[in-house]
Each structure stands twice: as C-alpha cells, then as structure tokens.
LOMARFI-322981 format. One record per residue: residue in one letter; x, y, z of N, C-alpha, C in turn. Coordinates in steps of 0.1 Angstrom, whole numbers, plus 5000, padded with zeros to 4 digits. Layout:
BEGIN
aXYZXYZXYZ...
//
This chain:
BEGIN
x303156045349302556095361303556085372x303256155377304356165394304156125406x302556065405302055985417302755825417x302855855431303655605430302055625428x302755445423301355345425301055305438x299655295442299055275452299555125456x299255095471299654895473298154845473x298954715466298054635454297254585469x297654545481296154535491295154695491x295754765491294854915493293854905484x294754895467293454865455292754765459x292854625460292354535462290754555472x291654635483290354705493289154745488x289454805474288654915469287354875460x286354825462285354785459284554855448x284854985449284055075442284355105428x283555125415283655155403283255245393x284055335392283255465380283655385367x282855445363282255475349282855625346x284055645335284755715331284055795316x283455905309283055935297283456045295x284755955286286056095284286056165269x285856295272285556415262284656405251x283356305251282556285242281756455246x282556545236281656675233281556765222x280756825218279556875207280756895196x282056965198283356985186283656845183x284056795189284856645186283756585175x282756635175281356555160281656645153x282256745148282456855137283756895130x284456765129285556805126285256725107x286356745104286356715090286156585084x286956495093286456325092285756275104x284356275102283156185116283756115119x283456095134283955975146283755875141x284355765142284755635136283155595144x281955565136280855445145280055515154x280155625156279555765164278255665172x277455675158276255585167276355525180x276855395172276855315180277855275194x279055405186279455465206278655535214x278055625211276955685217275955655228x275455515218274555405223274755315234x276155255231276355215243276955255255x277455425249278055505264276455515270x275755555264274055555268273755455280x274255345274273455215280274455155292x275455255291276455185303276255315312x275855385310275855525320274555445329x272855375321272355415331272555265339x273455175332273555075340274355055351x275355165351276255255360275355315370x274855365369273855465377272555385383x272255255379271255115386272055035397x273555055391274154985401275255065413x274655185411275155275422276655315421x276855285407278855345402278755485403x279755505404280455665404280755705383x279455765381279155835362280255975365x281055985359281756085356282556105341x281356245336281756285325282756395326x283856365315285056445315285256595302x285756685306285556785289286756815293x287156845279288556905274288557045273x289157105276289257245270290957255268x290757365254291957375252291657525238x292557575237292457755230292257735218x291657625208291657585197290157605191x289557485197288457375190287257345208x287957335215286957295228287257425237x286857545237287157625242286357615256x286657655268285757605280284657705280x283257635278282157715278281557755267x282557725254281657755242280857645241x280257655225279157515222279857355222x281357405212281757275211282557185225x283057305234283057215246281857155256x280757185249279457105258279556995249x278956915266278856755264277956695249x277956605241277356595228275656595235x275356645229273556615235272556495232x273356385231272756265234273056235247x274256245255274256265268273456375280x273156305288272556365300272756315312x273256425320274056435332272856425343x273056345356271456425360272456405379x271256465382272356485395272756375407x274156345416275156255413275756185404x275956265392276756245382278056355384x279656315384280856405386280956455370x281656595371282256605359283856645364x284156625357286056715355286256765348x286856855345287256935334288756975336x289256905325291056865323291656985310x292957035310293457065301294757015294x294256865299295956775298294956685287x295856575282295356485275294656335286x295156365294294856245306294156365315x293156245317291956315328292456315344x293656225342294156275357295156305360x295856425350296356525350296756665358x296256705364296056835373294456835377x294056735375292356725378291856725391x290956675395291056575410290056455408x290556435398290056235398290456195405x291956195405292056085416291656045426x291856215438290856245446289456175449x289056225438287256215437287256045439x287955965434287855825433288555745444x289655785451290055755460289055795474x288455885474287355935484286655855482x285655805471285055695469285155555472x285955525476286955355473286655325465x287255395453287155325437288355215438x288255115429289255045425289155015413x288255075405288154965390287455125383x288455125373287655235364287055165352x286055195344285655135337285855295320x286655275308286355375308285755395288x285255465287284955525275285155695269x284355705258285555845248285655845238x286455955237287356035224288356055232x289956055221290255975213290655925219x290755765207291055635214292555725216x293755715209294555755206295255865212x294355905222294556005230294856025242x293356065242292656115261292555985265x292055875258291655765265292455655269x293655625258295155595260295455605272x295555765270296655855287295855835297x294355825294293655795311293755645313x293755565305294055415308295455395317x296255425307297855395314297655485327x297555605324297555665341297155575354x295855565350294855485358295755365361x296455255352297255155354298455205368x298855285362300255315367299955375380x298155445386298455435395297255345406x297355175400297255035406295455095406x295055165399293655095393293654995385x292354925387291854805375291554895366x291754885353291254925346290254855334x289354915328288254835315288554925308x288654855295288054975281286954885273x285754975275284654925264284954915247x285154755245286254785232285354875220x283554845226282954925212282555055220x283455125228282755265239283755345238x284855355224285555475225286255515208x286555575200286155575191287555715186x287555785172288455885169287655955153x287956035153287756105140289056105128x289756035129290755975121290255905111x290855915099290455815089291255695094x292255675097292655535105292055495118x290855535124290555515135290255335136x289655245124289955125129290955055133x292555105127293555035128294055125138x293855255147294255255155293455245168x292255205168291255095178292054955181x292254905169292854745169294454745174x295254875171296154875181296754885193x295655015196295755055212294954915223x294354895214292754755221294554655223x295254625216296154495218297554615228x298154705223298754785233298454765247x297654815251296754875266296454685273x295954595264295654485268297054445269x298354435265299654395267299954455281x299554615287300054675299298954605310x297654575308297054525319295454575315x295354605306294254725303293054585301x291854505310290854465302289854525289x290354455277289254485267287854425267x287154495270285454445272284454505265x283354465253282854505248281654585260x280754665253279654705256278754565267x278254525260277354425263277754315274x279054315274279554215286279354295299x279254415299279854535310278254525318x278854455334277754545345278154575355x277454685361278354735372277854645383x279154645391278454525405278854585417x278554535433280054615440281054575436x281454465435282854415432283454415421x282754485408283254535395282254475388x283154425377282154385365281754215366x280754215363279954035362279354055350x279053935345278653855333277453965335x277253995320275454075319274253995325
//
C-alpha cells in the first residue's frame, strides 16, 4: 500500500470498531473443493455480526468482483444467503485482493474513529491475509477470528495454521469466535 502509517497517538485516539466480512459470497460455496468448516464459519460470522451491531460497531460486508467467477451483480457475487445486511450496515466492493485497495475503507473507518478492525472471510490466504497486513501497516489494531475465516483449498487447515502464526508474528491478534465482544474500547472478555 502507499498510504504511511497513521501516529500510534491518533490510532490510540480511535475508539471505534468494525466488524470486517470479507467476500463471504454465493460463488466462493461452488467451487470444486467446499470451504474448509463452511458451517461453522458462517455461524459465527452470524453471531459476531449481531453482536457487532448490539454494540453499536461499524458491520461492513465486502464482495469481490473480478471477470471470472464473482462477476459484479451476477448470483455468485451476492452475499451467501445466510447473511443479512440490514440498514447501517456498509458494504465495499473491491477489485483488488485487499479490501483497502482502491476502496474507501479507509475513509469510511477513519470518518468513524475506527481504531480496531475486527476481521472475518474468504480466503484465509488471500483477501483476508492482504486486509490484515494492510490494516496493520496502516497502524490499525487488528483481530482475526481464528474460527471466522476459512478457504476452499484442500490445504485449507495447514494454511489456517500458518497464516493464524504468520499474521500473529506481524501483530495480527488471533481470537476465536467466542472470546469476541464488541465494546467502545474494542474487544472484552465475552
């Protein structure tokens, strides 16, 4: 990315926290090898959305498009339909691998006083990777829900177990589902 990093008092300032749900949409369930645990990512992007949305976080669902497989506006680039959007919920819509790319997340979260992204998705190994590091690099806190993001890879557990120790070596917190609540001041004990 080409943005500096923000100063660590400015983040510090920033009280505020989205809730990130990057490219969980209807193609990414249709490919040849099923999402690593689908379920039970689902379930807890479910249960962190509305606990996001009780404690007044910034829910922003993200879609990919790209000329292949998630084309913008066909079926498979809609959201999976266990999700539901309801209104003050953001979306973005990216054609990079990182959601803040040419997007205006940043924007949108800096207008906010975000300081703490919290984030979940497809793929680990991907979208969710590049939105982590981004987010790092530019002096957000970052979370990854270790059971809230997932790949259609037949290696998807050993590359869960890699990026989860990667991302946690750069600064990245690994936090399951169940520990995650939104607060003003970020995350507290459930």
């Amino acid at each position: 990315m080409d943005r500096e990093p923000r100063n660590a008092e400015a983040v510090a300032s920033k009280q505020g926290v989205a809730f990130l749900v990057i490219d969980v949409q209807r193609g990414l369930f249709s490919k040849s090898t099923s999402v690593y645990r689908a379920e039970q990512m689902l379930e807890n992007i479910n249960a962190l959305i509305a606990r996001a949305r009780r404690a007044g976080a910034v829910v922003v669902f993200i879609q990919h498009a790209d000329k292949r497989t998630l084309v913008k506006g066909s079926e498979a680039w809609q959201l999976h339909p266990e999700l539901h959007p309801v209104a003050g919920d953001r979306s973005i819509h990216k054609n990079h691998s990182s959601a803040f790319r040419e997007t205006s997340l940043d924007q949108m979260l800096v207008e906010g006083k975000v300081g703490r992204v919290v984030v979940t998705g497809l793929v680990t190994h991907g979208c969710v990777k590049n939105a982590c590091q981004d987010a790092l690099s530019m002096g957000y806190e970052v979370v990854l829900v270790s059971d809230g993001h997932s790949s259609y890879s037949k290696q998807a557990p050993k590359m869960i177990h890699k990026w989860h120790q990667k991302l946690a070596e750069a600064g990245v917190e690994i936090v399951p589902a169940h520990e995650i609540a939104f607060g003003q001041c970020g995350l507290e004990d459930a």
